[in-house]
N, C-alpha and C positions, 0 to 999 in steps of 0.2 A: 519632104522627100530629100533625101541625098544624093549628092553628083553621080553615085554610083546605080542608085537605083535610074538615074535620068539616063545612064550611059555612057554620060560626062566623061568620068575616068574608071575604067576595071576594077570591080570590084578586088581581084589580086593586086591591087597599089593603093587600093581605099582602104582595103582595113588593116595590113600593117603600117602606114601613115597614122593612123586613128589610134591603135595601141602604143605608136613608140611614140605621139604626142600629150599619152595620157598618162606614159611613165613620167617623158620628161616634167609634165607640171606636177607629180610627186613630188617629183628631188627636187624641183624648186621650193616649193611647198614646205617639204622638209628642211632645207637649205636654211629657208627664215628663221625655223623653231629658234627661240636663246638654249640653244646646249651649251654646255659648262663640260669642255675638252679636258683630257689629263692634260699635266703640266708641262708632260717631255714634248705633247704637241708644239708649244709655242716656241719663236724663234731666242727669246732675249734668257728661257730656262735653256736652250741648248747650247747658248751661247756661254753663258752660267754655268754649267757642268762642262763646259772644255778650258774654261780658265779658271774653277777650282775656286767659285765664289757662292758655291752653295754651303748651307748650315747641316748642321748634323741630320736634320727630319727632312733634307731634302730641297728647301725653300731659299729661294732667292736674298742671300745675307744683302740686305739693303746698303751695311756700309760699305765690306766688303765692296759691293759695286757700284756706291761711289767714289772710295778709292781709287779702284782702278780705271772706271772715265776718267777720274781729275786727271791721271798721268799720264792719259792715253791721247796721242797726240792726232790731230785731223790729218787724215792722206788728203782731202779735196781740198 
């Protein structure tokens, strides 16, 4: 038996507790899956298309950006 049927708690605060805790373990759920994001999600491709270290198809020019670490100097 559930608190609500016991009287415990209102059934009007028992069953949207009950559904908004059975979306969120969705999106947790979800959250785990290994999804493979597009590229512009990631921070070090956006960083890469604002200093003009991408290759023609899009992709992160490796030397290009090790060039630009080597010369780039620490603020910290």
């Amino acid at each position: 038996m559930t608190f609500a049927e016991h009287g415990i708690i209102p059934r009007v605060l028992y069953t949207p507790c009950v559904y908004i805790s059975i979306l969120l373990i969705l999106i947790i759920l979800i959250g785990l899956l290994p999804i493979k994001f597009p590229r512009w999600v990631y921070a070090d491709w956006q960083y890469a298309k604002r200093h003009g270290l991408l290759d023609e198809s899009g992709n992160i020019d490796q030397e290009a950006w090790a060039r630009h670490h080597a010369n780039k100097k620490d603020l910290w």
